[in-house]
C-alpha positions in Angstrom: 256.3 185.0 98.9 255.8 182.6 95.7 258.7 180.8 94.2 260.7 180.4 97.0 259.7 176.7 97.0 261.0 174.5 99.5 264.0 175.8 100.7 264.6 174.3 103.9 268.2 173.1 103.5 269.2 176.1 102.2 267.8 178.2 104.9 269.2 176.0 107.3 272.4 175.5 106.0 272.4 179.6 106.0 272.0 179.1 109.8 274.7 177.5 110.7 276.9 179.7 108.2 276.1 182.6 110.0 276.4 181.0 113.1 280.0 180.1 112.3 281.0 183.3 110.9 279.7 185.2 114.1 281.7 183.0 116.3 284.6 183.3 114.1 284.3 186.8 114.5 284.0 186.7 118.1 286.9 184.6 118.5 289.3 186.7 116.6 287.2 189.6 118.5 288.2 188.5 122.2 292.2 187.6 121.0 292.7 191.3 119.7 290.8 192.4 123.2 293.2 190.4 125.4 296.0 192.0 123.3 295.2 195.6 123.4 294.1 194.5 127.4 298.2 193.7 127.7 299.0 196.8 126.0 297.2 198.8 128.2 298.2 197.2 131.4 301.9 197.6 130.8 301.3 201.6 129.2 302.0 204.1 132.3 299.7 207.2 130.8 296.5 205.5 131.7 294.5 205.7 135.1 294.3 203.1 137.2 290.1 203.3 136.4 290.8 202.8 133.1 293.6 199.6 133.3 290.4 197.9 135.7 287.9 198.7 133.6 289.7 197.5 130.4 290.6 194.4 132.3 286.8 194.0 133.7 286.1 194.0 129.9 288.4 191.9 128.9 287.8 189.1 131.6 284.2 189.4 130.9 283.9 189.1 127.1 284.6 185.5 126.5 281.3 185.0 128.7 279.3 187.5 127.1 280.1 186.5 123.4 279.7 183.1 124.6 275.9 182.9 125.4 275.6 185.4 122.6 276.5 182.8 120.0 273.4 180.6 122.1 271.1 182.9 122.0 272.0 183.9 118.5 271.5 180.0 117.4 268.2 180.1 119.5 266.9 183.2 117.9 268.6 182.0 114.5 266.8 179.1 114.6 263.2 180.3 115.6 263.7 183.0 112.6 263.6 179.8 110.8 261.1 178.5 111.6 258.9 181.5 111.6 260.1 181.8 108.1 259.1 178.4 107.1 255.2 178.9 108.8 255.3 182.2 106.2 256.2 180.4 103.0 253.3 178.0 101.1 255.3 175.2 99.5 253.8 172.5 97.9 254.6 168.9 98.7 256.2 167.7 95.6 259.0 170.0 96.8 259.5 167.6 99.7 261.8 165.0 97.9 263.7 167.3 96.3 264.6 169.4 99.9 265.7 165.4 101.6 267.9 165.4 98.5 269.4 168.6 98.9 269.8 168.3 102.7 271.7 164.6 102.0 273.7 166.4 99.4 274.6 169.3 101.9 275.5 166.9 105.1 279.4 167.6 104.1 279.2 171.2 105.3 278.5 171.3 109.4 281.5 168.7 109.4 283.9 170.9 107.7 282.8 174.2 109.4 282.8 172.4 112.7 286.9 171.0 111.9 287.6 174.8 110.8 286.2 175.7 114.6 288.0 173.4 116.2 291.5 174.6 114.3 290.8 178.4 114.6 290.2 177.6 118.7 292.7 175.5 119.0 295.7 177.5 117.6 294.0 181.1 119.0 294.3 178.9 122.5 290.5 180.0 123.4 288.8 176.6 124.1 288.4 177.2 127.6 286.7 180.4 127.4 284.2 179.8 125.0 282.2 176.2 126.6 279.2 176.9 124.7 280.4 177.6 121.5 282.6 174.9 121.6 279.6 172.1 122.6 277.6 173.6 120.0 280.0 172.8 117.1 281.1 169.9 118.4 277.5 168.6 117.8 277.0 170.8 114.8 276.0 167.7 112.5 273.5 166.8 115.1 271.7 170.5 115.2 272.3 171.2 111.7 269.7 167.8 111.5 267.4 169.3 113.6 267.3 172.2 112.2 266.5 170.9 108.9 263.8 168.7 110.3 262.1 171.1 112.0 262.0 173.5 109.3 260.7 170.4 107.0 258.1 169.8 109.4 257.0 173.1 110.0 257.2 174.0 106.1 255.5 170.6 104.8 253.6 169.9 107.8 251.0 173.0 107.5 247.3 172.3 106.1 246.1 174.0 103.3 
């Protein structure tokens, strides 16, 4: 675990990264799932079980993938911390982590405007509340997640 320094921006900004690709994902995920839901509604081979479960699925998704981009955020964000209790910096790191995380403030804007495009022309916004909250306040998480990591990383005794 030596020479990882203090990394806190970087693991934080690596966060909300993932974060955005997974919702990405999801979003792109649930369009192609209400698509192949159309095609199978209007194709006369299948069952009628299978046209309601495929439409069960497809009416349930946004939900699901919706408090799994939470949770993942939650569970994202207690990783980080964990992380940060595991790793001995030293202090003198300190100044050059607020400098870094000042330098990296740009980035939970722009991912946040790329969010609000991609849901905006998939048509989505409705279905995903959560997701949409979350990176609509992304600069104001992204802060506490750096602070928290700071304090947990800088903050322990020797």
């Amino acid at each position: 675990m030596r020479g990882r320094g203090g990394n806190a921006p970087a693991d934080s900004l690596f966060l909300i990264v993932i974060l955005f690709v997974f919702v990405i994902v999801t979003l792109f995920a649930n369009t192609m799932m209400s698509e192949l839901n159309t095609e199978m509604q209007a194709d006369d081979v299948m069952t009628v079980e299978a046209k309601a479960e495929m439409s069960e699925r497809s009416t349930n998704m946004p939900t699901t993938f919706d408090y799994a981009v939470a949770m993942a955020f939650g569970a994202l964000w207690l990783g980080a911390i964990l992380a940060s209790l595991l790793i001995d910096a030293h202090p003198a790191f300190l100044m050059l982590s607020v400098i870094v995380v000042l330098l990296l403030l740009f980035v939970p804007p722009n991912l946040a405007n790329m969010y609000e495009t991609t849901i905006t022309e998939l048509g989505t916004a409705s279905s995903f509340p959560i997701s949409t909250f979350i990176f609509q306040h992304l600069m104001e998480y992204y802060i506490a997640v750096v602070f928290t990591v700071m304090l947990v990383l800088y903050g322990k005794s020797r």
